[in-house]
C-alpha positions as a Markdown table, in Angstrom:
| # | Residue | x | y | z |
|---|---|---|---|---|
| 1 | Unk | 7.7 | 64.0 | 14.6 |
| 2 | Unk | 6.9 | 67.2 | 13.0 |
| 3 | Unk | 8.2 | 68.4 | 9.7 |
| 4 | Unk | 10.6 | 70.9 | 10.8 |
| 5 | Unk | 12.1 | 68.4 | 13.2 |
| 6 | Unk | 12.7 | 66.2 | 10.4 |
| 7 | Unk | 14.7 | 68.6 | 8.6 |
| 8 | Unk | 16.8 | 68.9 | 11.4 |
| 9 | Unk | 17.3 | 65.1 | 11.4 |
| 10 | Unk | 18.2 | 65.5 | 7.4 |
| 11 | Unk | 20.5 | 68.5 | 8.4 |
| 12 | Unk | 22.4 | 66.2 | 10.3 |
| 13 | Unk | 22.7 | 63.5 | 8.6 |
| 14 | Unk | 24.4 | 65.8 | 5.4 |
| 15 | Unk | 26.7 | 67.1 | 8.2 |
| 16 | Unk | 28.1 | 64.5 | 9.4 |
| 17 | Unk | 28.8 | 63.1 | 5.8 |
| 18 | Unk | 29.9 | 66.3 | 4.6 |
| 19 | Unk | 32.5 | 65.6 | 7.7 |
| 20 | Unk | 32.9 | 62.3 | 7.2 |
| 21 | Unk | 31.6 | 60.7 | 10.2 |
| 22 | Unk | 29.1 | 59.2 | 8.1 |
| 23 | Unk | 29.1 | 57.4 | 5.1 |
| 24 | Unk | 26.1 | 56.6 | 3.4 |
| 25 | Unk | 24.4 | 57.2 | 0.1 |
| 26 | Unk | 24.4 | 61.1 | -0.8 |
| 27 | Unk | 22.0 | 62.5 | 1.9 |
| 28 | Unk | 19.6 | 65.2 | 1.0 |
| 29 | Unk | 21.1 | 68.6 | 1.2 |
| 30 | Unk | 24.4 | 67.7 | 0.3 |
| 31 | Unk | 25.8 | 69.2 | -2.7 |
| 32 | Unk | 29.1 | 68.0 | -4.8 |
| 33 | Unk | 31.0 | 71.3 | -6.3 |
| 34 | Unk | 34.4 | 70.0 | -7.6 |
| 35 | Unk | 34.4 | 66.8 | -5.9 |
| 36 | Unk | 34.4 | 68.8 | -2.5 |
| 37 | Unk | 30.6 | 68.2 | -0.3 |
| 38 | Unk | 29.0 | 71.1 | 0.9 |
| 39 | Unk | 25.8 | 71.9 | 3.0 |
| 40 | Unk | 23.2 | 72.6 | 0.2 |
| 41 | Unk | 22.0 | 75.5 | 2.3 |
| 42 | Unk | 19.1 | 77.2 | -0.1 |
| 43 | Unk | 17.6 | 73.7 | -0.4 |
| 44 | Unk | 17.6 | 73.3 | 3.3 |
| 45 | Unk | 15.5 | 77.1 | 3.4 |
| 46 | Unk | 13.5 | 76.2 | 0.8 |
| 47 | Unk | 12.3 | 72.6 | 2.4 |
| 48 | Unk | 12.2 | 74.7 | 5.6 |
| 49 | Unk | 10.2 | 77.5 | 3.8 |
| 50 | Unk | 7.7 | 74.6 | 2.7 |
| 51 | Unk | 7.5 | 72.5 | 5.8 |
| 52 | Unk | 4.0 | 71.2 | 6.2 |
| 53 | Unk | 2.7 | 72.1 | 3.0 |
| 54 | Unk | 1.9 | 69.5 | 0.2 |
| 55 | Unk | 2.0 | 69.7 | -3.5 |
| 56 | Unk | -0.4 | 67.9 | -6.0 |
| 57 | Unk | 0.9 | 67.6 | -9.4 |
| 58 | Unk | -1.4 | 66.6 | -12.2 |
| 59 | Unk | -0.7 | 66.8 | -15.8 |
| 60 | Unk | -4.9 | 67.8 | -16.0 |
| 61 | Unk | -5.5 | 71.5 | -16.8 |
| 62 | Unk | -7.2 | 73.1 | -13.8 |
| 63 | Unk | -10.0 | 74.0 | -16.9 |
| 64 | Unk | -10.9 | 70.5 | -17.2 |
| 65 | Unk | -10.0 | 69.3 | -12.9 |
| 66 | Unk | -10.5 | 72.4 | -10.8 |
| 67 | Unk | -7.9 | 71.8 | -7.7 |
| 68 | Unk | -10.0 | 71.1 | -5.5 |
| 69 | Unk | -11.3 | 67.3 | -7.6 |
| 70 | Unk | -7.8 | 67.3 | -7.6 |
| 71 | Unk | -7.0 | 66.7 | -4.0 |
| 72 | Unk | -10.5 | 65.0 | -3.6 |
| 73 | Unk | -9.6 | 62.3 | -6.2 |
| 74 | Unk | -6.3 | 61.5 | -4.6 |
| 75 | Unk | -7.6 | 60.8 | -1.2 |
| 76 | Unk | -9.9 | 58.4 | -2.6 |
| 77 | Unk | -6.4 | 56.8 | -4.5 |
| 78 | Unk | -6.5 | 54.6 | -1.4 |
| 79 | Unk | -9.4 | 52.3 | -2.5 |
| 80 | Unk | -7.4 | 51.9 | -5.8 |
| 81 | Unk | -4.5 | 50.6 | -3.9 |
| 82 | Unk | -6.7 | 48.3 | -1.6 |
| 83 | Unk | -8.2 | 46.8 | -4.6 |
| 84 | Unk | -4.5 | 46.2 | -6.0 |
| 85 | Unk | -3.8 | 44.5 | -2.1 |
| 86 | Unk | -6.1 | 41.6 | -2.9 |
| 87 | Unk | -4.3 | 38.6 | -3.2 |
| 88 | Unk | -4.2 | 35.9 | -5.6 |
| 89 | Unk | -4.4 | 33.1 | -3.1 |
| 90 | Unk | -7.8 | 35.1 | -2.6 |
| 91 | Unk | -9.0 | 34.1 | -6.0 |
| 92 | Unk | -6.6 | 31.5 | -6.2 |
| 93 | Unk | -5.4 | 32.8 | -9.7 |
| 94 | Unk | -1.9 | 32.5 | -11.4 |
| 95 | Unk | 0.6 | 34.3 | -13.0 |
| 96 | Unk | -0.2 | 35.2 | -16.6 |
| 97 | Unk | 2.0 | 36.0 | -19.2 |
| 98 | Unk | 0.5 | 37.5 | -22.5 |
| 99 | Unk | 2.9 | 38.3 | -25.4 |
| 100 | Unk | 0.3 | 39.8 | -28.1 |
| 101 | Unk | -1.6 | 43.0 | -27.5 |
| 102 | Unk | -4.8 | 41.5 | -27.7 |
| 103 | Unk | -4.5 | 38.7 | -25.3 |
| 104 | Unk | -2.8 | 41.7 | -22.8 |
| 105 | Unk | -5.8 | 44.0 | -23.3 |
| 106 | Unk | -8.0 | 41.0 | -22.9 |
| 107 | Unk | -6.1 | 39.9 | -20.1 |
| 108 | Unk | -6.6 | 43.9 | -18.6 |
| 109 | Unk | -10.2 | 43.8 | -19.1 |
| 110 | Unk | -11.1 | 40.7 | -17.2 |
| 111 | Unk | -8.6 | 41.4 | -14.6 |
| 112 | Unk | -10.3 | 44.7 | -14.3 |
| 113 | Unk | -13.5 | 43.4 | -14.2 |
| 114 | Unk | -12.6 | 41.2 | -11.6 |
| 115 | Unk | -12.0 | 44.0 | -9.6 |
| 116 | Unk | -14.6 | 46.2 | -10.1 |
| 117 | Unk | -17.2 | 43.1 | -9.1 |
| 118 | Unk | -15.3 | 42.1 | -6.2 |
| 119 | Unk | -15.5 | 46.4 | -4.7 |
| 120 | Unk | -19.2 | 46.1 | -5.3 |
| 121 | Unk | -19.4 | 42.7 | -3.4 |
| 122 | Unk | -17.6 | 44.2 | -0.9 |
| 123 | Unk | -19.3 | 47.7 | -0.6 |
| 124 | Unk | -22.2 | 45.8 | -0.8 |
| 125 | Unk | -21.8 | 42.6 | 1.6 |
| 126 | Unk | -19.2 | 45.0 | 3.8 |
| 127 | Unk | -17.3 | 41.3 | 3.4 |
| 128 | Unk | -13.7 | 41.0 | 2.4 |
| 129 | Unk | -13.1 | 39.5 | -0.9 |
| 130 | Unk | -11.7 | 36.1 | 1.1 |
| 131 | Unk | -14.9 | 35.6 | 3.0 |
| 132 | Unk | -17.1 | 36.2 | -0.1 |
| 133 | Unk | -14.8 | 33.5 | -2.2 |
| 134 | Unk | -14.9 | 31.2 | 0.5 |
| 135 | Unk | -18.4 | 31.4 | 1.1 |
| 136 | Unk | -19.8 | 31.2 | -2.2 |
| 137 | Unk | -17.2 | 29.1 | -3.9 |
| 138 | Unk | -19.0 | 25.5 | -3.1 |
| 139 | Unk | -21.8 | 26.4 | -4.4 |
| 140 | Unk | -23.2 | 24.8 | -7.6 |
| 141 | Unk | -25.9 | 24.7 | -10.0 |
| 142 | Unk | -26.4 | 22.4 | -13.4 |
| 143 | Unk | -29.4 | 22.6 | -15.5 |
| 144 | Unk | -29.6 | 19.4 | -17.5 |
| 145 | Unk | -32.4 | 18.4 | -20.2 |
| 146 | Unk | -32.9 | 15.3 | -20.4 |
| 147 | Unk | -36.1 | 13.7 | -22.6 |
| 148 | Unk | -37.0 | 17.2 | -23.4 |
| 149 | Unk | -37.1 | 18.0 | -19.8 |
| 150 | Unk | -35.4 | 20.5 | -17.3 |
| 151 | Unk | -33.9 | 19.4 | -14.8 |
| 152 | Unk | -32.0 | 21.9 | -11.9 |
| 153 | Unk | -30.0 | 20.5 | -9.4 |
| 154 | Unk | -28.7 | 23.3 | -7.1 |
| 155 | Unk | -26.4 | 23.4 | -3.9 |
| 156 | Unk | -28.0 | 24.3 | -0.3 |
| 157 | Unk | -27.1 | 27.6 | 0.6 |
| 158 | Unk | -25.6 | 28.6 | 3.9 |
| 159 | Unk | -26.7 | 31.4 | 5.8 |
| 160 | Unk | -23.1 | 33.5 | 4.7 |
| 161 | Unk | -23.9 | 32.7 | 1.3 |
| 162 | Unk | -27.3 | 33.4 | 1.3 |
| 163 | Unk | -27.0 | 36.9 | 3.2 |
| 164 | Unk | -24.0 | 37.6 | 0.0 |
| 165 | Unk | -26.6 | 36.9 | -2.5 |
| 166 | Unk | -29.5 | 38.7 | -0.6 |
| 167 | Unk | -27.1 | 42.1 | 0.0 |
| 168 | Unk | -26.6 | 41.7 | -3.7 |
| 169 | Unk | -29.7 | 41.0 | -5.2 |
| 170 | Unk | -29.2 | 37.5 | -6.8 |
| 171 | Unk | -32.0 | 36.0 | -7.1 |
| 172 | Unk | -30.9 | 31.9 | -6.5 |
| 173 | Unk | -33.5 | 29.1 | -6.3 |
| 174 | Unk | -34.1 | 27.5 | -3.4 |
| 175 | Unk | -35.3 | 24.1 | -4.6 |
């Protein structure tokens, strides 16, 4: 459905509540001039004038973002709003609720950590953060000294975890 047709359907809609066949909440296009509904009919030309088009609206000066980063900076808004899809079963984390400013912005900063590390597992591995939890969640390693001696115990990889580390560059011992 194009644009224009959808006007039409918003035309409508304000007519038929304007006559009453409809109630509903205050459609677009309808305007109230002493308590009396009309057809808001430069609203409807000026929606029809700008059919098809889209705005951007930044408060940036277009000195410091030409228009152009503009536009190219919100289609790339999507990978902001896939990183804000990942759930918390995913890293089976809580709610958290932080009263003081510092505990907030401390709060903010590993939360946006978090994310940052999981988009370069992903872009890296081309995994989803679920499969790169569940693979490399088991996995352990304890260094104990014991006499003056190092000891490293260290889980067996599997081949998931190990190709997550490899795409990664982790080094992880292997004995």
């Amino acid at each position: 459905m194009g644009p224009g047709q959808t006007l039409t359907l918003q035309e409508n809609k304000a007519k038929a509540v304007i006559a009453g066949e409809k109630a509903a909440r205050t459609p677009r296009f309808v305007k109230h001039t002493n308590g009396a509904k009309a057809l808001d009919e430069a609203a409807l030309a000026r929606a029809r004038r700008l059919a098809g088009l889209k705005g951007y609206v930044t408060n940036l000066p277009a000195t410091l973002m030409p228009a152009a980063e503009v536009i190219s900076s919100y289609h790339s808004l999507w990978q902001v709003e896939a990183s804000f899809r990942m759930t918390k079963s995913d890293l089976r984390a809580r709610p958290v609720f932080h009263h003081q400013r510092e505990a907030i912005e401390a709060h903010l900063t590993v939360v946006m950590t978090a994310l940052a590390i999981a988009r370069f597992l992903q872009d890296a591995t081309g995994l989803s953060i679920k499969k790169i939890v569940q693979a490399l969640r088991p996995i352990q390693q304890i260094t104990v000294n014991i006499a003056g001696h190092e000891h490293t115990a260290t889980d067996p990889l599997s081949d998931a975890a190990r190709d997550i580390l490899t795409a990664t560059g982790v080094d992880w011992p292997t004995h």
